[in-house]
N, C-alpha and C positions, 0 to 999 in steps of 0.2 A: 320762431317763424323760419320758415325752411327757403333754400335759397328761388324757389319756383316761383313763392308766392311772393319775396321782395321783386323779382324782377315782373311780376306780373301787376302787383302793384307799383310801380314807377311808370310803366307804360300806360296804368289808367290815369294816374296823374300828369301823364303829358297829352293826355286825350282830353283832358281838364278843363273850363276856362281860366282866366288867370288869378278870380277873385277864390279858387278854390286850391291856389298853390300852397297857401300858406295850410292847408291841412295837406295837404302831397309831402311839405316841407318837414311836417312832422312824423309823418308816417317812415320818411327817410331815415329821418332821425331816428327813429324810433330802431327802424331796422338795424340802423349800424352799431346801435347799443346792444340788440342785442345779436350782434357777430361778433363785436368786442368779447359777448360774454361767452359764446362759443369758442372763439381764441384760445382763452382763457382756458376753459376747462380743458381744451385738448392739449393745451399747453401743460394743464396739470396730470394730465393722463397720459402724457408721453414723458412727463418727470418720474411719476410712477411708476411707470413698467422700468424707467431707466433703474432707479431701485431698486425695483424687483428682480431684475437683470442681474445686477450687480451681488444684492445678495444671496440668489442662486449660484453665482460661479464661486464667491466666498466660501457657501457652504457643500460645492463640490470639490473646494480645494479642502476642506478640512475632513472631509469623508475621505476623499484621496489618500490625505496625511496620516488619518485614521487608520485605513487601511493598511495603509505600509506600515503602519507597526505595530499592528495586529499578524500581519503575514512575518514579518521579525521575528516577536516573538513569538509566534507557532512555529518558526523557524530551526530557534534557538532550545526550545522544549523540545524537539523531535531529534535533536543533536545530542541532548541531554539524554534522551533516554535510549537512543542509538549505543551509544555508550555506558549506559548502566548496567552494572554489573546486576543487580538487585534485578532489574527489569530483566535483563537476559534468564535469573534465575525463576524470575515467575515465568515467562512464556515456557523454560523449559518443561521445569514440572507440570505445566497446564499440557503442555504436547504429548504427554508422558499417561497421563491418568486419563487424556481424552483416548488416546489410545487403546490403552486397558479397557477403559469402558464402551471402546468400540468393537474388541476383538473379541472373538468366542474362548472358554479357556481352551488351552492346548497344550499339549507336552513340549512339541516344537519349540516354545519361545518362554523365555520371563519378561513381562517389562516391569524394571526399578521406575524410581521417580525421575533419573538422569539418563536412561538406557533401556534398549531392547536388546535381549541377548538371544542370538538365534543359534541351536545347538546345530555344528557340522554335520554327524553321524546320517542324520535322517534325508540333507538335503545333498551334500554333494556325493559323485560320484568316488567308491573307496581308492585312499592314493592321488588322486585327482583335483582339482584347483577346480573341476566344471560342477556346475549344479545338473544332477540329472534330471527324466521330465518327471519323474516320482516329487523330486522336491522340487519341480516348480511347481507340480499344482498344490503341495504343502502350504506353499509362499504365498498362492495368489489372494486370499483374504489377507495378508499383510502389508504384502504390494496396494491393494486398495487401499486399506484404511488408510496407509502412507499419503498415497497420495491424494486422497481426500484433505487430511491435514495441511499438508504442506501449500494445497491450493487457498487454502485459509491464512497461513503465514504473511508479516505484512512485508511487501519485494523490500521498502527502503531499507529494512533492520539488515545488517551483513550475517545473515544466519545461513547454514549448512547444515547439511547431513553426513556425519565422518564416520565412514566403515571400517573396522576395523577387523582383519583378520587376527585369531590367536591361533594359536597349538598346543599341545602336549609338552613335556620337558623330554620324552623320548629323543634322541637324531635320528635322522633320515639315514637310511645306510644302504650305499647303492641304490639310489635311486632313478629311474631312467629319466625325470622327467626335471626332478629338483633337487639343486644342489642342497640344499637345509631345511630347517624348517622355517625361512625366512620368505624363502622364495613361495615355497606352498602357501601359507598364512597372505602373500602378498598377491598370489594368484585367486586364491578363496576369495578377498576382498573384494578384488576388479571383477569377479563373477559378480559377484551380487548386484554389484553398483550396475556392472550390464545389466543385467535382469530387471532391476527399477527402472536402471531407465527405458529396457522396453516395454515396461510395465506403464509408462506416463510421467514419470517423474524429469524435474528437470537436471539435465544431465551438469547445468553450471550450478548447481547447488548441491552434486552430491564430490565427494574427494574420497579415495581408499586411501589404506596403508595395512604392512602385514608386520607385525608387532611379536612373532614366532611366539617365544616360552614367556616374555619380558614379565606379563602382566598373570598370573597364573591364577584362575580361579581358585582353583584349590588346589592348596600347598601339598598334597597325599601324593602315593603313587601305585593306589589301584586301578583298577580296571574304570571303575567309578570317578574317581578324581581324574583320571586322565579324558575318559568319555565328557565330562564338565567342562576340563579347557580347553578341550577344541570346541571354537564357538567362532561366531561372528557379532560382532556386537557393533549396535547403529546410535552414534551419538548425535545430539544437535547442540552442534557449538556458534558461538559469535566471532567476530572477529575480522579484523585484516585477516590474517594469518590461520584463520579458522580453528585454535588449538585451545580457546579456551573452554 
């Protein structure tokens, strides 16, 4: 009985004579059993949600909890493989063969499974540390691919692209521009790294060095063996220090 209809009947029962109080009396009664028993349930239905209440926030502290050591340990895996050496060795060869399988063949370039080697002769200017515009447009399918790649690379790994100038074992003799061939191999490099980078590439992930005779493709001293070690060649290393 809803509260409209107890207070509507009480006013009939005071409209009553008095021989019909003792039925008013019960009807009273009646009423307030059952408000008692409305109490009651709302009593139980505000215990309830308290409950329910409770064991929502419980089990938002343990998803919380959950959480946080989930993100931990995704944490500590992504630390793990930042520093794997194994891991660094697959992305490279993967970077390496996607490559190849990106670029048309051409004379211009070998790439190894650790390296792309880009022959001087055709791209820079002779004597010269500049890329002329003949060997930039050599370059610019490689410039792409690059930088296709590299857009794919993931930022957290410490990974780079390290250019390295090489030369011939010939010396430089009288040269107007370079004292050695350290200096030339060192300006070759910084060419190129220019040129990626205005090719799109980012310029905080590429480093030069010019490395002269140190590293020499081939040990000969023809015209052939010499034409071989003048090269540039573009590694992807890991690291602080980018040198592995």
């Amino acid at each position: 009985m809803c509260w409209r209809s107890l207070t509507l009947s009480l006013l009939l029962c005071l409209s009553v004579p008095s021989h019909a109080l003792d039925s008013c009396e019960e009807m009273i009664e009646q009423g307030n059993r059952q408000l008692e028993t409305m109490r009651r349930h709302a009593s139980d239905i505000e215990q309830s949600l308290k409950q329910l209440n409770e064991a929502l926030q419980a089990a938002e502290k343990r998803n919380e909890l959950q959480t946080q050591v989930i993100e931990r340990l995704q944490d500590e895996l992504h630390a793990q493989r930042i520093a794997d050496p194994e891991e660094h060795e697959r992305q490279r060869t993967k970077f390496f063969r996607v490559l190849w399988q990106r670029l048309p063949p051409s004379a211009l370039y070998d790439i190894l499974p650790d390296r792309v080697i880009v022959a001087n002769d055709p791209v820079f200017i002779f004597g010269k540390g500049e890329i002329g515009a003949e060997g930039q447009e050599r370059l610019a399918p490689l410039a792409d691919a690059l930088r296709g790649l590299v857009a794919e690379m993931p930022e957290a790994f410490p990974w780079r692209l390290r250019i390295e100038g090489h030369s011939d074992i010939r010396p430089l003799r009288s040269h107007p521009l370079f004292a050695s061939n350290w200096e030339l191999s060192a300006a070759r490099a910084v060419s190129m790294l220019r040129f990626l980078v205005a090719q799109g590439l980012p310029e905080d992930r590429l480093s030069a060095v010019g490395l002269a005779d140190t590293r020499l493709r081939d040990q000969g001293e023809s015209f052939t063996a010499h034409q071989r070690n003048r090269r540039v060649e573009i590694h992807l290393t890991y690291g602080a220090a980018f040198g592995n």
